[in-house]
N, C-alpha and C positions, 0 to 999 in steps of 0.2 A: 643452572637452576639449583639453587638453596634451599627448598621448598619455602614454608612458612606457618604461624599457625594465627590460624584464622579465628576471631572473636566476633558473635553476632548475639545481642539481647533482645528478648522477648517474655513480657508478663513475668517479671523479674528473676525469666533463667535467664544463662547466660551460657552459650555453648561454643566450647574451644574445641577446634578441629585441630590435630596435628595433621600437616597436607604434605605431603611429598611421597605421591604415588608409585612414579618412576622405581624410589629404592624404597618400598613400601616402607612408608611415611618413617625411613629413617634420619635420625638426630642429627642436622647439620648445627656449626658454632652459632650460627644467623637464629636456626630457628630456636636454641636455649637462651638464647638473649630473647627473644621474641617473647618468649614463654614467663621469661621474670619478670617484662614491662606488662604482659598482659595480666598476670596475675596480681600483680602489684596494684594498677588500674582499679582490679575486681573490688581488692583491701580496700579502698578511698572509696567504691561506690557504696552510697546508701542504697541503691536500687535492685542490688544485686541478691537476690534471695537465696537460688540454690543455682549452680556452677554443672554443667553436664560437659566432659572431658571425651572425643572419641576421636579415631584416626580415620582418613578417608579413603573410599574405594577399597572396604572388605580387613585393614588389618589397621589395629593397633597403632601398635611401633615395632618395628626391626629389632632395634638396639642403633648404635649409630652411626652414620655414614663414613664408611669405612673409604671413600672416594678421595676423601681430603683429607684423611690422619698423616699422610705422611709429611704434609703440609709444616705438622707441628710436634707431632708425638717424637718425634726423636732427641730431642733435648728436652733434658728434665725441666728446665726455668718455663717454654713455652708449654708443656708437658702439665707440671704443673697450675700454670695459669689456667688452662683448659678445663680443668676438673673441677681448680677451688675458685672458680670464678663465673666460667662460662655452664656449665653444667651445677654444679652447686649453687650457682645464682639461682637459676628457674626452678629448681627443686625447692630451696629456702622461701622463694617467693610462693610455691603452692603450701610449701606448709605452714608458712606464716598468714595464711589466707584464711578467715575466720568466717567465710563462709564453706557451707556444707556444700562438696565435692563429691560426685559421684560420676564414679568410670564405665564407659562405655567400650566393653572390648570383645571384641573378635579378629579373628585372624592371627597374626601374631604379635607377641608380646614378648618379647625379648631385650635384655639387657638395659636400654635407656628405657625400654618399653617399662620393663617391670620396677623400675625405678620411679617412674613420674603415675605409676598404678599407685604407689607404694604408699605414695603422698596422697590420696583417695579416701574419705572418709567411707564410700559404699560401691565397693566393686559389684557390676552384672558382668555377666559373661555367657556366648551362647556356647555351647556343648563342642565346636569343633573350634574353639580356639586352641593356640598354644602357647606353654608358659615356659622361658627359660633365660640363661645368660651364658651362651658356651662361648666366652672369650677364650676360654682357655686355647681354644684351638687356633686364636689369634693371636698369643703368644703373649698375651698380659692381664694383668689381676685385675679386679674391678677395686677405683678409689676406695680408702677406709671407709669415710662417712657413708658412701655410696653401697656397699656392702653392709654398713650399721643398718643403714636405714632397711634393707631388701629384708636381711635376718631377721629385725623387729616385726615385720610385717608377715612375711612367710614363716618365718619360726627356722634357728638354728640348721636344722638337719635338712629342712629343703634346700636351704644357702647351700648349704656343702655340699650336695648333690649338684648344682648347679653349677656352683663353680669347680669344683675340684674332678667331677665326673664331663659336665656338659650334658646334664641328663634334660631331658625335654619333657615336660609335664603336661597329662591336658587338664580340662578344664575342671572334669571330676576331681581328680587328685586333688587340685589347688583347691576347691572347695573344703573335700575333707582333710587337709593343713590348717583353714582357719582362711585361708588369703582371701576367696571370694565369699560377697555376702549372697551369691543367688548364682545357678547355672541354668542357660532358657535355653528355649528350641530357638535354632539361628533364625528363626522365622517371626520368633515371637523380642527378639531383644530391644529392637529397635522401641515398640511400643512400650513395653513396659520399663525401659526404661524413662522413655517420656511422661507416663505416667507418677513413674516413683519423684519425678523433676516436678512434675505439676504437684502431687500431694506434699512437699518440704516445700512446697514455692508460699504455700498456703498458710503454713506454720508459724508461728511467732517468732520473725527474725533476734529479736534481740538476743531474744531466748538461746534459735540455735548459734549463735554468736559466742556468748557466755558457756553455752555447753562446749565449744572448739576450743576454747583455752581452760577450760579445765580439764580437758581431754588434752592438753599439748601440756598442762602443769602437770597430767598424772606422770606422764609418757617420760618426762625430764625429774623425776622427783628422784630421793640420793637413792644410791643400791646400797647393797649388803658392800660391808669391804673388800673382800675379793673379788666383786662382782667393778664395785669404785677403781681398784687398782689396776685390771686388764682396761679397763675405758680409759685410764692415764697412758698406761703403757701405749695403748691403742693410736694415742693424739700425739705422744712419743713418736711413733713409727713416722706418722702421718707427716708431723712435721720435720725429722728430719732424714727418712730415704723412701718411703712412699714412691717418688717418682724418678729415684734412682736406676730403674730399668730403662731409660729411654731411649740410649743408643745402642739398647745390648741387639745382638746379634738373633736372639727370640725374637725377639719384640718385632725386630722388622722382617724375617721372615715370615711372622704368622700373617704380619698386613701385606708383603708381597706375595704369599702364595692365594688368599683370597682375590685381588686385585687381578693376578693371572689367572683365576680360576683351576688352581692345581688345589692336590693336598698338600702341608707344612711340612717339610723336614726338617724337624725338630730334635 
């Protein structure tokens, strides 16, 4: 079972479930291809007004299924195809989606989790979610772009807590960072989330259309040169040792002591 993520529309929402309850709805390769062709779909429809994104049965996303990394994560070539393709696919395809996205999160939101939040034009969240990316403990870094994206949206100093610590955030905190636009009683999310879906549903598509790409031309517009130079250097790394960790000896102990249920000996 690969889970999958499920698309259904109504009264021009359109709501994607990530489904893979088993390892609370975390990332298999199947379901980030799934995620680019539906997102993709969303881009082509004139129907589609506003997008509500949540995971089923109480969480999010995990981060991602760590059942079948050893599948591929050991060599860099398959290593990298994984990231700049199959996960950077279904990312690329929600951010390039010019309709208005709003995330629906509870439970936990981790790693893949907060990455496909990231790509979200208006996060809810009820008060006992949680927010984080403790690969670290799994013995590998998160992608460049995939880290670009997380930092932009969380702001610098929570990235680095996240990853360099594994620190776990609730839902308060992430709000006051900037990350979420609302934190509900877990009682109250479900609705008002459907609510905020109905009143954008209502809204002058064109409009919020044209307002997504100038919000995605602001977001890409040049930096200061220091600021240009580390985003060179960055695409530097990326492309050429990025996923130069593949068959180290970290890497696959932090995926075989999860998999056995120990802690890493690192």
């Amino acid at each position: 079972m690969h889970g999958s993520i499920r698309f259904k529309q109504q009264a021009g929402v359109a709501r994607v479930t990530i489904s893979h309850p088993p390892r609370f709805n975390a990332m298999s390769r199947v379901m980030w291809r799934e995620l680019r062709s539906v997102f993709e779909n969303i881009q082509r429809s004139s129907d589609v007004r506003c997008v509500v994104i949540a995971g089923e049965g109480g969480n999010f996303c995990a981060g991602g299924d760590i059942s079948e990394y050893a599948d591929f994560r050991f060599q860099e070539a398959t290593l990298r195809d994984f990231h700049e393709h199959d996960v950077w696919g279904g990312l690329q395809a929600m951010l390039d989606c010019d309709v208005p996205i709003v995330a629906r999160i509870e439970g936990n939101c981790m790693g893949a989790g907060m990455e496909m939040a990231s790509c979200c034009d208006i996060r809810l969240s009820c008060e006992s979610a949680r927010f984080g990316a403790p690969i670290a403990k799994l013995g590998f870094p998160m992608a460049p772009r995939e880290a670009a994206l997380v930092a932009r949206e969380a702001g610098l100093g929570t990235a680095r807590q996240m990853l360099l610590a594994a620190t776990i955030f609730s839902a308060a905190e992430m709000k006051a960072c900037g990350f979420l636009s609302r934190v509900l009683a877990d009682d109250q999310l479900a609705a008002e989330t459907g609510d905020a879906a109905h009143r954008i549903s209502k809204l002058a598509p064109q409009a919020a259309r044209l307002n997504k790409q100038t919000i995605r031309a602001l977001n890409s517009a040049p930096a200061p040169a220091d600021i240009a130079q580390s985003a060179t250097n960055m695409i530097a790394v990326d492309s050429q040792q990025a996923y130069a960790y593949a068959d180290s000896a970290e890497h696959r102990e932090g995926i075989q002591a999860f998999l056995e249920k120990r802690k890493p000996a690192f």
